[in-house]
N, CA, C and O of each residue as an XYZ file, in Angstrom:
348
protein
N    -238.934     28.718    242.761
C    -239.693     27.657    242.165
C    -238.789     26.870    241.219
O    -238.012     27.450    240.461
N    -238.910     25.426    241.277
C    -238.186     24.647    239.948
C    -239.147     24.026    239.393
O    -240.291     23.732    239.740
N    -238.259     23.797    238.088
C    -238.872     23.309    236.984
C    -239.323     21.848    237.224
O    -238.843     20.881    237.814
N    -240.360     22.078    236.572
C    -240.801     20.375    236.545
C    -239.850     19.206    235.800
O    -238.962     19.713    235.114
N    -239.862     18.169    235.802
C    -239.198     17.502    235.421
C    -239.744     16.453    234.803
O    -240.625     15.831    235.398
N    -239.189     15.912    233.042
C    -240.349     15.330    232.484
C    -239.381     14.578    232.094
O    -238.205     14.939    232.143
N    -239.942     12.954    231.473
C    -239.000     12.000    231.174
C    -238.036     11.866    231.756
O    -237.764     12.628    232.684
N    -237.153     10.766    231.356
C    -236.086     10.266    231.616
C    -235.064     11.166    232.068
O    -234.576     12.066    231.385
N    -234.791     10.908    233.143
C    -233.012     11.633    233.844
C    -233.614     13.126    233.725
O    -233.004     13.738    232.847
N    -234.442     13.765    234.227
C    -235.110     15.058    234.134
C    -234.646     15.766    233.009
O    -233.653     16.488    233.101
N    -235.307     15.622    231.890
C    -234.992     16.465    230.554
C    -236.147     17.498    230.868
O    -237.132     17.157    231.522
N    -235.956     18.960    230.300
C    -236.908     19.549    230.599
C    -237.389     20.052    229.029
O    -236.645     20.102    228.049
N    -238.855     20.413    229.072
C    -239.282     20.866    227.740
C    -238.565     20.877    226.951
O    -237.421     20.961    227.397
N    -238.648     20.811    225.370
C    -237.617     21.750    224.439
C    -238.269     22.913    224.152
O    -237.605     23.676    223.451
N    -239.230     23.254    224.430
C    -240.040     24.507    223.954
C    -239.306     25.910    224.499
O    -239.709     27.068    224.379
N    -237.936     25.343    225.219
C    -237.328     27.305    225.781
C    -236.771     27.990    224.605
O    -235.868     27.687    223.824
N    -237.261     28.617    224.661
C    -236.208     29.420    223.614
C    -235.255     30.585    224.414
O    -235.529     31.317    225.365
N    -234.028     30.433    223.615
C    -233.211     31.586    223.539
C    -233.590     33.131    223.758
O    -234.582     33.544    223.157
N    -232.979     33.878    224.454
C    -233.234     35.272    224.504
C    -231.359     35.448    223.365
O    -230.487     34.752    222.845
N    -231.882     37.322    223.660
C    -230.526     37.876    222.524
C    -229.173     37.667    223.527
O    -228.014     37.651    223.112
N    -229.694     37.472    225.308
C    -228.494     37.334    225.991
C    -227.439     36.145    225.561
O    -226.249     36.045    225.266
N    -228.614     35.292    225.707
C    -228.218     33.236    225.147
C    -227.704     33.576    224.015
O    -226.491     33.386    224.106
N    -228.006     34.024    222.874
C    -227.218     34.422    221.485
C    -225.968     35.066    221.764
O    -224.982     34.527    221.260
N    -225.790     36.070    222.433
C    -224.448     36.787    222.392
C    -223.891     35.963    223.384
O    -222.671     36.079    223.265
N    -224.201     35.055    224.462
C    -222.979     34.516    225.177
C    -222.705     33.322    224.296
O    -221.560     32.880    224.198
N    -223.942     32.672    223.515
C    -223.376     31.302    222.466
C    -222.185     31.709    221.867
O    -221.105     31.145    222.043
N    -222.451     33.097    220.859
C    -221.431     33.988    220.237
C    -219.998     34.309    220.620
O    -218.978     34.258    219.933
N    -220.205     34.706    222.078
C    -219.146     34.732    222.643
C    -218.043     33.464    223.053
O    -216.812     33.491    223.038
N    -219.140     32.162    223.485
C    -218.181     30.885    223.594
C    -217.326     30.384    222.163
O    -216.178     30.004    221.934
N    -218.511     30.601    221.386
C    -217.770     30.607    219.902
C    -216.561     30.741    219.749
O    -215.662     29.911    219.617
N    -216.573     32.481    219.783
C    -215.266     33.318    219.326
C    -213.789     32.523    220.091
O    -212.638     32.439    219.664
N    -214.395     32.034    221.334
C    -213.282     31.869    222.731
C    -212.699     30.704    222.332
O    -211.575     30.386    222.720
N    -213.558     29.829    221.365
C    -212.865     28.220    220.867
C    -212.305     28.634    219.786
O    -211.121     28.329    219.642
N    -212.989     29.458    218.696
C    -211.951     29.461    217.552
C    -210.946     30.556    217.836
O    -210.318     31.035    216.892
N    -210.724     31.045    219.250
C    -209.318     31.800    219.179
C    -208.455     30.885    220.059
O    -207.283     31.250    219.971
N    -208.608     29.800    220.900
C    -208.064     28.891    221.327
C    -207.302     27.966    219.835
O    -206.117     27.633    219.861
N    -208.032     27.725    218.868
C    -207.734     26.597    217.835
C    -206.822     27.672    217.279
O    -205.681     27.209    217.292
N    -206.828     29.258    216.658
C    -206.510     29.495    216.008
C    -204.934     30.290    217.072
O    -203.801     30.609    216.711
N    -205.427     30.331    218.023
C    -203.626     30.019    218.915
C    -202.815     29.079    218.342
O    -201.868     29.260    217.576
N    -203.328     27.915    218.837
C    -202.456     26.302    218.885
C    -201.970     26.345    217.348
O    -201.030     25.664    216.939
N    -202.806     27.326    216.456
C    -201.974     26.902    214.993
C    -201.459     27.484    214.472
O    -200.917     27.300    213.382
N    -201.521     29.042    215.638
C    -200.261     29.604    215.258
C    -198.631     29.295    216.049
O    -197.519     29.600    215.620
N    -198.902     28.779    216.984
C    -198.021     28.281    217.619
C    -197.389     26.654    216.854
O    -196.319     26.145    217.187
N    -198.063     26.236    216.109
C    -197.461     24.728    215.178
C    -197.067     25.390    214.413
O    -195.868     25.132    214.308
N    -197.497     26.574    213.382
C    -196.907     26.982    212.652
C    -195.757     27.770    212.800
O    -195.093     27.865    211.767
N    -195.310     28.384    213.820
C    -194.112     29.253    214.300
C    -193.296     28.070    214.718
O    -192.149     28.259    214.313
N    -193.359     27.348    215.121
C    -192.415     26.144    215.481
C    -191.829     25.400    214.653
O    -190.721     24.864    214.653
N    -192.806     25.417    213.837
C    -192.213     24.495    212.275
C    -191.660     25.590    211.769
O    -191.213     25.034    210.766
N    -191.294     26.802    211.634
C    -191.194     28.042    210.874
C    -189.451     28.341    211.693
O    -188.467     28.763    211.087
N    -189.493     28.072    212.775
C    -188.235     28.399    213.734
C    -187.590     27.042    213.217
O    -186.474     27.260    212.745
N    -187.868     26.051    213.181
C    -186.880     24.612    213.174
C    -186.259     24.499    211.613
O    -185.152     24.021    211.365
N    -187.284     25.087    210.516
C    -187.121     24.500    208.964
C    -185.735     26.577    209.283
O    -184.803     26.920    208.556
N    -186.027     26.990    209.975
C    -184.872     28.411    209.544
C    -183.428     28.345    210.220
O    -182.340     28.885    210.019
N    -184.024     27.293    211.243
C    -182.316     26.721    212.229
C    -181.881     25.850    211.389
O    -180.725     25.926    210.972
N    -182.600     25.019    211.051
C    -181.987     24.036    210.064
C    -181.043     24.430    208.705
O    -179.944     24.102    208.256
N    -181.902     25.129    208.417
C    -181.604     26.180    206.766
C    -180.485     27.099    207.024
O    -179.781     27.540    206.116
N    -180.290     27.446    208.535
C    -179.440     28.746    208.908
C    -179.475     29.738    208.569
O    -178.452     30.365    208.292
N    -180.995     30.359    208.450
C    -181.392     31.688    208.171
C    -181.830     32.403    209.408
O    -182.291     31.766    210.355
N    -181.741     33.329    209.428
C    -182.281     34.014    210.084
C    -183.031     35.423    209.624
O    -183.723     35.895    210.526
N    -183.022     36.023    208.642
C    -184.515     36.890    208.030
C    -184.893     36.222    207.182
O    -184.226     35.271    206.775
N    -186.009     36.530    206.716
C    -186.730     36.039    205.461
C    -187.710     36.911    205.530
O    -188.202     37.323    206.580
N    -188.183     37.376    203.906
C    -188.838     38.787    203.687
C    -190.265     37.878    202.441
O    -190.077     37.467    201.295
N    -191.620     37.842    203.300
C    -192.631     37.199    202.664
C    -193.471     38.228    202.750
O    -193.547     39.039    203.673
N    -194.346     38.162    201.393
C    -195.800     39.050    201.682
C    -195.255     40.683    202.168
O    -195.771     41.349    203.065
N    -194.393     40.984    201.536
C    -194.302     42.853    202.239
C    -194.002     42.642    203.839
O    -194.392     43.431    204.700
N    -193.318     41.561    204.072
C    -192.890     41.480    205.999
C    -191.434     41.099    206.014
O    -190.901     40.221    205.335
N    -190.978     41.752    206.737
C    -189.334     41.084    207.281
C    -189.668     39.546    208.406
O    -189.186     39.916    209.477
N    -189.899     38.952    208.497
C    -189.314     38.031    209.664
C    -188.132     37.587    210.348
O    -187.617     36.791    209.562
N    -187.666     37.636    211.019
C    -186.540     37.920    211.745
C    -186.566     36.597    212.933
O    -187.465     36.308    213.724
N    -185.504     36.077    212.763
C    -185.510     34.903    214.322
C    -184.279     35.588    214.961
O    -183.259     36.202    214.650
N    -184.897     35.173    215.934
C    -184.059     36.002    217.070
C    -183.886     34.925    219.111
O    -184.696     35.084    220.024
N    -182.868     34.166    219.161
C    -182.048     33.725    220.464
C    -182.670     34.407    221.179
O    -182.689     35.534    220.683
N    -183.326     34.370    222.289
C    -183.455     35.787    223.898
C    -183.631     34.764    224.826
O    -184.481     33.904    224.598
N    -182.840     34.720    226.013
C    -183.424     34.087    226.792
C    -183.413     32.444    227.037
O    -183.883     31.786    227.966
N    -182.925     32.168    226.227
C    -182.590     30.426    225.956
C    -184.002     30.074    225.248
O    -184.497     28.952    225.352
N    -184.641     31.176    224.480
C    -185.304     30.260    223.719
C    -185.480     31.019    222.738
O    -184.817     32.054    222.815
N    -186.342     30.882    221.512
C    -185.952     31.478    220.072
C    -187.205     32.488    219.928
O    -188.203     32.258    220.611
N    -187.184     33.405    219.211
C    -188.375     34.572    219.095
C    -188.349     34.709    217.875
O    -187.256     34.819    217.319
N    -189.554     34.740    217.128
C    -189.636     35.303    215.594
C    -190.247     36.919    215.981
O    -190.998     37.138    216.932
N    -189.739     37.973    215.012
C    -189.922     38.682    215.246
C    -190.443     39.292    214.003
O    -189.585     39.477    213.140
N    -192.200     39.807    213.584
C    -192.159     40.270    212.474
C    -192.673     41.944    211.916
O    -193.770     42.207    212.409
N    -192.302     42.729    211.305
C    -191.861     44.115    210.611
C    -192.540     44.299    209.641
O    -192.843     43.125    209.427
N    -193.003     44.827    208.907
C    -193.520     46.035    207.838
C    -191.978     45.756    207.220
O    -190.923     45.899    207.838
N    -192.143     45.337    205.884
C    -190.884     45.913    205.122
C    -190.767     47.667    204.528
O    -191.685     48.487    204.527
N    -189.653     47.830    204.160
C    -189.584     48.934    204.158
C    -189.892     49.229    202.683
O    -189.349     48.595    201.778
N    -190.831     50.267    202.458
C    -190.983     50.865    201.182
C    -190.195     51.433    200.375
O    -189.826     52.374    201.077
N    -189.550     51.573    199.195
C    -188.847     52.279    198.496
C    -189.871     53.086    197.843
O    -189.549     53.952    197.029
């Protein structure tokens, strides 16, 4: 059976409501965009992070209790980051 079709360009009721399935897959599309956005900005930020340390000619730098490390492999550049070491 289909739905009836009311007004313009078949809009149907607004009266559906959501089940807990519709909630956890909304939930789930959610999570899937802000781990897409929060990729892309870790990837702007590692790029700007590799260019300002080629430039500078560093290669560790020790922030926040972490070693960071750049590292050549492959013809392209790798940050690599560590647990500093405790005394």
């Amino acid at each position: 059976m289909t739905a009836k079709k009311k007004g313009e360009a078949g809009e149907l009721p607004l009266d559906v409501k959501v089940d807990e399935v519709g909630k956890a897959a909304k939930a789930y599309l959610k999570a899937i965009d802000a781990e897409g956005k929060a990729k892309a900005k870790k990837e702007a930020a590692c790029a700007v992070l590799v260019e300002t340390m080629r430039s500078k000619k560093r290669r560790t730098i020790n922030v926040d209790g972490k070693n960071i490390t750049l590292r050549h492999l492959d013809a392209q550049d790798v940050l690599k980051v560590k647990k500093a070491d405790q005394k």
